[in-house]
N, C-alpha and C positions, 0 to 999 in steps of 0.2 A: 603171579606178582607183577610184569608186567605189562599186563592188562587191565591191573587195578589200576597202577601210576599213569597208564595210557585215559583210563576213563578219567580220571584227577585232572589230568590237563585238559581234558574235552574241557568238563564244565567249568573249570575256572579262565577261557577264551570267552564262550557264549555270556558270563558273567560277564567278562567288561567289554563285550561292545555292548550292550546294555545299557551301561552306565554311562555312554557317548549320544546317547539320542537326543539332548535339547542341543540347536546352534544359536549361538546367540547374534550371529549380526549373519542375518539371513540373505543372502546375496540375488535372492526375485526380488525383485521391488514391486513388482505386479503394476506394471508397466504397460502391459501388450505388447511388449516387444519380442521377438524372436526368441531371445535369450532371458529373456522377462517374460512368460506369458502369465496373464492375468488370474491371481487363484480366489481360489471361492473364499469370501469372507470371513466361513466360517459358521453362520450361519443357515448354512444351506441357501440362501436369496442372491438373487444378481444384483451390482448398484443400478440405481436407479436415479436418473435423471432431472428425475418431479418428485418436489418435497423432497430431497436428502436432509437428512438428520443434521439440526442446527444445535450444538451444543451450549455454545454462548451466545445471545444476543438482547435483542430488544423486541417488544412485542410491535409489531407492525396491526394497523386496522382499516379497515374501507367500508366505508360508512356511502350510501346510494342516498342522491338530495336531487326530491321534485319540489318546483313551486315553493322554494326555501325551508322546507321540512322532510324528515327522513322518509326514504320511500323503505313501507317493510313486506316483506315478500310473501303473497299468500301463503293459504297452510300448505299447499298440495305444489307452492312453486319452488324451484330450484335454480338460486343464482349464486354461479362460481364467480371470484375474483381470482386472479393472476398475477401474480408478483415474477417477474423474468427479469436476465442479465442475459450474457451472452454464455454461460456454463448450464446454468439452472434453469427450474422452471417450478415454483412452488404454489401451490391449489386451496383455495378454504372455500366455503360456503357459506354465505349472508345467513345469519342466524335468526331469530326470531325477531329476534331486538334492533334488526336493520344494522346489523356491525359484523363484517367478516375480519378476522384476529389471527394472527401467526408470528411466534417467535423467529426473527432472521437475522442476519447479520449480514449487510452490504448495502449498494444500491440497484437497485430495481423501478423495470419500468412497470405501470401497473394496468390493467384492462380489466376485462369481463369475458369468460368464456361464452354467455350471451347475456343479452338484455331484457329488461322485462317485457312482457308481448304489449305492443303497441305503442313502446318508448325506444327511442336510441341517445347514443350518445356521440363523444368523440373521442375514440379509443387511445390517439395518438399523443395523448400532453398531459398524461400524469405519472409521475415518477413520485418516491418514496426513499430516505436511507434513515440510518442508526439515528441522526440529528431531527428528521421530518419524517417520521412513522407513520404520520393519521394523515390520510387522503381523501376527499369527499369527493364524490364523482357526481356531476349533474347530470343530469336525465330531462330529456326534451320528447316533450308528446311527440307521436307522428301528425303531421299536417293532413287533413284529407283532402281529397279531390274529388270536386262536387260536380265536375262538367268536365265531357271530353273523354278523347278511347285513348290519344296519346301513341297510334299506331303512325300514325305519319303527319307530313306538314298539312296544316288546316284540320287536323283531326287532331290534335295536341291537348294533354293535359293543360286546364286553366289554372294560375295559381292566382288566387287573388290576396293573397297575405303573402309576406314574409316567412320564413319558416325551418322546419325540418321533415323534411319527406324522402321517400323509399323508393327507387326505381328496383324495379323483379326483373332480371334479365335470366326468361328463360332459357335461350338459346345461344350461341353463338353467333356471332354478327346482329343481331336482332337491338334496335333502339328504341329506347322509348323517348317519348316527344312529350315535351314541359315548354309553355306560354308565359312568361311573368309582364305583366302591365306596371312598372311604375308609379306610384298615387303621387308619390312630391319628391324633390329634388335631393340630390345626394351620393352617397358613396354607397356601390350592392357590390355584397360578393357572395359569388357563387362557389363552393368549398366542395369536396366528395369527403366521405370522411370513413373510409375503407381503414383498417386495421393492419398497418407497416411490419409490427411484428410477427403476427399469422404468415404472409407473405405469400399470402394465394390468390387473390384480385386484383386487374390493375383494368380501375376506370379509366375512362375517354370521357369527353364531351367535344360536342360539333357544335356552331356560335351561330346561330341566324338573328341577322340585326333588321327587324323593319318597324312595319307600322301595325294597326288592327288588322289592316285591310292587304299589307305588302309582304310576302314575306321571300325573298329571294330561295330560289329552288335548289342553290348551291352555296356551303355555307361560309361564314367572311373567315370563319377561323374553324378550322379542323382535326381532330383527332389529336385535341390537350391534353395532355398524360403530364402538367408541370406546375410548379406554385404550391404545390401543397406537400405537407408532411410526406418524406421519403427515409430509405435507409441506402448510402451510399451503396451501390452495387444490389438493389434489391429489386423486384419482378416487383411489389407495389407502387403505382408513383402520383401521389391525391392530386387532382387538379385545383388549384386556386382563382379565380378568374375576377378582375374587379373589372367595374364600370364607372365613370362620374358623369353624371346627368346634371345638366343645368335646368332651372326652372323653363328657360325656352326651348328644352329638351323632350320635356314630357308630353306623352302622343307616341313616345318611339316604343317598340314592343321588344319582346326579347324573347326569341322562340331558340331552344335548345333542346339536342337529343345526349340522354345519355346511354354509353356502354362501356361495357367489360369483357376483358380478356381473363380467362380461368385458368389457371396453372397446371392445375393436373387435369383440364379439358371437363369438369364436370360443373354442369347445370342442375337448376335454379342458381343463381345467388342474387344476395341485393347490394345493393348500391345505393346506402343514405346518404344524403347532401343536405347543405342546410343553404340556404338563398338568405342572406341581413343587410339589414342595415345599418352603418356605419360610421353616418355622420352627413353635415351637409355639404353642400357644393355650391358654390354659384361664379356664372362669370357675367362681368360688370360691364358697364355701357349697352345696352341692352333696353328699350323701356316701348312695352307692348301698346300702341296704339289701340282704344275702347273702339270699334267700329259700330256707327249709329246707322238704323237702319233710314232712311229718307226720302223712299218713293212708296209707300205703303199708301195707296189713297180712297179715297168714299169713293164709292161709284157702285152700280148698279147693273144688270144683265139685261138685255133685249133681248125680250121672249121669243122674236122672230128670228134673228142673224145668232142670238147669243153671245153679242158681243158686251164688252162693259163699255158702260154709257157713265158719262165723268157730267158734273152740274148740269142736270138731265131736268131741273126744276123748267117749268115752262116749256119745255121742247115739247112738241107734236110728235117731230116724226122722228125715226132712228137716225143718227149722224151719216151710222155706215149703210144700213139698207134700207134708209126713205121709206122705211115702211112705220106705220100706228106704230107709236110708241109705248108700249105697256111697259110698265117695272113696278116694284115694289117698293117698300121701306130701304133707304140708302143701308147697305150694308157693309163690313170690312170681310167677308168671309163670301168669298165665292161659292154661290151655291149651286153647283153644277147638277146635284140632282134633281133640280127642276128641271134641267135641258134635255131629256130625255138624250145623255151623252156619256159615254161609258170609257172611261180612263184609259188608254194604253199602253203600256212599256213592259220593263224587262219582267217582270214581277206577276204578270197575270191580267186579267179581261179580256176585252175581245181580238182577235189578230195576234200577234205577237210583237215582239220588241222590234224585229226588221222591217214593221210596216211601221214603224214612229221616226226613230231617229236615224235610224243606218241604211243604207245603199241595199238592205239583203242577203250582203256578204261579213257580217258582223265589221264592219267599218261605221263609227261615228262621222257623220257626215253635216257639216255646218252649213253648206251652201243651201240649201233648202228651209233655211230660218232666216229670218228677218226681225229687226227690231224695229216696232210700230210707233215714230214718235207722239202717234195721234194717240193711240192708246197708250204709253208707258210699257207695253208688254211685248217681249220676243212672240214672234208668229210662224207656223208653218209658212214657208213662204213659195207660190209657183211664180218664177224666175222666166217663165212665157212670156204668161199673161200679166205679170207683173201684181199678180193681186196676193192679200193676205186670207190667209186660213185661218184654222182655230190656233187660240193661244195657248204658247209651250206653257206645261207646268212641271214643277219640279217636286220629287217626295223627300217631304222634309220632317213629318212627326209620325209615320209607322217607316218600318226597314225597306229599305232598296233589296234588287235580287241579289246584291254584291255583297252585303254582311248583314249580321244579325241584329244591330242597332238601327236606331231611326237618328237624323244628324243631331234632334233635339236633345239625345241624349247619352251622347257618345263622350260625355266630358263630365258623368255622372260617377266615375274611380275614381275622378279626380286628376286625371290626365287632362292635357293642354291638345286634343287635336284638333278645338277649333281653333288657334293660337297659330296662325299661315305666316307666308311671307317671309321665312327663315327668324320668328319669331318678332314679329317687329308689328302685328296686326291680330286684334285680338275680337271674335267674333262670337263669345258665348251671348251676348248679351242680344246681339242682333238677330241671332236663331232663338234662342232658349225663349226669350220674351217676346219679339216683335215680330217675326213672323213665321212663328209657331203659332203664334196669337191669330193668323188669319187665316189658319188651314183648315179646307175641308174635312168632311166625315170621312175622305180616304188617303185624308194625310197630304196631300198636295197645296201648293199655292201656285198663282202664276208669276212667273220670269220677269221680274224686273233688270234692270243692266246692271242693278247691284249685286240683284242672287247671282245674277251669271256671271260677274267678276268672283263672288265668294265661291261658288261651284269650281272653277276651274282653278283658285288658287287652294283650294280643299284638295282637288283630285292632284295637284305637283306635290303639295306637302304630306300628304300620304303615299304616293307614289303608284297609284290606280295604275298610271300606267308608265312601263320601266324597261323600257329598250328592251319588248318583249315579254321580259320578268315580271310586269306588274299585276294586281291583284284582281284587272277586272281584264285585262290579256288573257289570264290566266283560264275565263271563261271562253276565249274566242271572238269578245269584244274589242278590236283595234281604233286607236285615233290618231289622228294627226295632232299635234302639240296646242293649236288653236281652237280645239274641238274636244279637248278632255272635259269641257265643262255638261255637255250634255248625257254623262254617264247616269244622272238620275232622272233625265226628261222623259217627258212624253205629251201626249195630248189626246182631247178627247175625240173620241168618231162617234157619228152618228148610228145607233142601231138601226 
């Protein structure tokens, strides 16, 4: 009997703690904390960070716009957009229809996990909330570069437009090298446009400020990480960099390298930047003098001396070597290959550049030239004997050894670098027409006192040569300040 009343109380215990197992104010808050540790939802899944379940909200969209119509994503492409805050991080996919859609509730900033192949954008300036849901992201081609390695100075990507372009920085430390020429006057800004909320690239750019022909080997402005789109306290930090060019400005060149610092140390990455235009510039009292050219004269060559013979009508004998005087129809164009006389300077024929203008030691050397008033034309000059030699000439319509234009046409962008004299003299008209108009088949004319004022005030304004730095130094060619102007002379020797 009692072992029956003993089993009776057994099961009517196990009964009501039974009846105790729901609590209703559950003292985890699932927190992570110590006393809180985090329980499973329930579910069996862990929360999740990206896309958490939005109960209430508004439908958010992101719609991708080239060339002012929707860009829609091949069959076989896949483009994510990005809605992020500082909690979350929620994910869709560009649909067929060019509209990526997700129900959310808040504000968010919005991107692209990538872009389409061969377009980028600027990840950093579009945001969305419950009020502004549709976002349309513009999309800008890549620029391409049609000239140029871009490996170092003088080997530099060319850019000749305005644009949006992609530096690949393989490696660490490794730069690459972008040229931009200015066409007309105004405000450039040069942007990086690296993505602040990834927070794993932080571009640089180095500033080299010269000419075509100048570019300093050390740069004016170094290692900008500033101006552009950042996140206070963040490893990204976009570079923004403006310029204002005045119309007496242009000629000036703008060679720049860029790089990148990788955060968690891993290579490739890129580095889009866009270079625009912004508006214009000008500054005033300024007014460019048209320079006329005004020693360009008739005359003729003696077949003997090979000198030019000036109102040579009637004359017998040569002025300079008394000898029969033969010549031809009065011509404006030197024609030197008749003289059985073969061109020489830095560029090629016979001898080399240190048997024309320089001592031998790549020094420009002036004392050895003379200006002939009898002829109009600078002369090798021997300073013994006192006599004159053949006349200088200067190359003026194919390229010098020193760059890859010819002068006739180095104002063809639409830059100002015949425009000298701290912009107060302006000399397309004098080269491009006049005496361009009198050059030989190898591109030369001879040394007037005019060319050789424009010569030399060409080589200060481009900056040829630059307390060492300058662009034809740069080969080993030295001058003294009175004698930059014979950087494109030469003259002919006899074979």
């Amino acid at each position: 009997m009692k072992k029956i009343v003993s089993y009776l109380l057994l099961i009517f215990f196990v009964i009501s703690l039974c009846s105790c197992g729901r609590i209703e104010d559950n003292p985890n808050d699932g927190s992570g904390d110590i006393d809180n540790p985090i329980v499973d939802p329930g579910n069996g899944e862990k929360p999740n960070p990206d896309n958490p379940p939005i109960e209430d909200g508004v439908e958010f969209s992101v719609s991708l716009i080239y060339n002012k119509k929707v860009y829609v994503p091949a069959k076989d492409e896949v483009i994510q957009v990005v809605w992020a805050d500082d909690y979350s991080r929620h994910t869709e996919t560009i649909s067929s229809d060019g509209t990526a859609k997700k129900t959310l509730d808040g504000d968010f900033n919005v991107y692209l996990v990538n872009a389409p192949e061969g377009y980028s954008y600027n990840p950093n300036i579009y945001a969305a909330d419950n009020d502004n849901p549709v976002v349309e992201i513009e999309l800008f081609k890549l620029a391409r570069i049609s000239k140029g390695q871009g490996t170092a100075l003088y080997k530099e990507y060319q850019m000749s437009t305005t644009g949006v372009y992609r530096a690949t920085i393989k490696k660490a430390l490794q730069k690459v090298y972008y040229e931009f020429n200015p066409s007309k006057a105004g405000y450039y800004v040069l942007e990086t446009m690296v993505n602040i909320y990834e927070d794993s690239v932080n571009p640089k750019v180095d500033i080299y400020q010269g000419t075509f022909a100048y570019k300093p080997t050390v740069p004016s402005q170094s290692g900008l990480d500033t101006g552009g789109a950042s996140l206070k306290g963040g490893f990204t930090k976009n570079v923004k960099w403006v310029v204002k060019l005045s119309e007496e400005q242009l000629g000036n060149v703008y060679t720049f390298a860029i790089y990148a610092d990788s955060k968690s140390g891993v290579y490739p990455i890129n580095v889009d930047f866009s270079v625009s235009y912004e508006g214009e510039h000008f500054i005033d009292n300024i007014v460019s003098k048209t320079m006329v050219a005004e020693q360009i004269h008739e005359y003729d060559i003696c077949n003997a001396c090979h000198m030019p013979v000036f109102d040579y009508e009637g004359l017998t004998n040569c002025p300079h070597c008394d000898k029969p005087l033969v010549v031809g129809t009065a011509i404006n164009t030197p024609d030197f290959s008749a003289t059985k006389y073969t061109f020489v300077n830095s560029d090629g024929g016979v001898g080399s550049y240190y048997n024309s203008t320089t001592n031998g030691t790549g020094l420009l050397v002036g004392a050895g030239f003379k200006y002939n008033e009898e002829t109009g034309f600078w002369h090798v000059y021997d300073n013994i004997n006192q006599t004159f030699g053949p006349i200088l000439c200067a190359k003026i319509t194919k390229p010098c050894a020193y760059y890859d234009e010819s002068l006739n046409l180095i104002e063809s962008h639409g830059n100002k670098n015949l425009t000298v004299s701290k912009g107060t003299e302006n000399y397309k008209i004098f080269i491009e027409q006049s005496y361009a108009a009198i050059c030989n088949s190898d591109g030369v004319c001879f040394v007037t006192m005019e060319m050789k004022e424009f010569l030399q005030k060409f080589s200060i304004s481009q900056r040829l040569f630059f307390d060492g730095n300058g662009f034809v130094e740069s080969t080993g060619v030295y001058a003294a300040e009175e004698n930059q102007w014979l950087f494109a002379c030469g003259y002919y020797v006899e074979n």
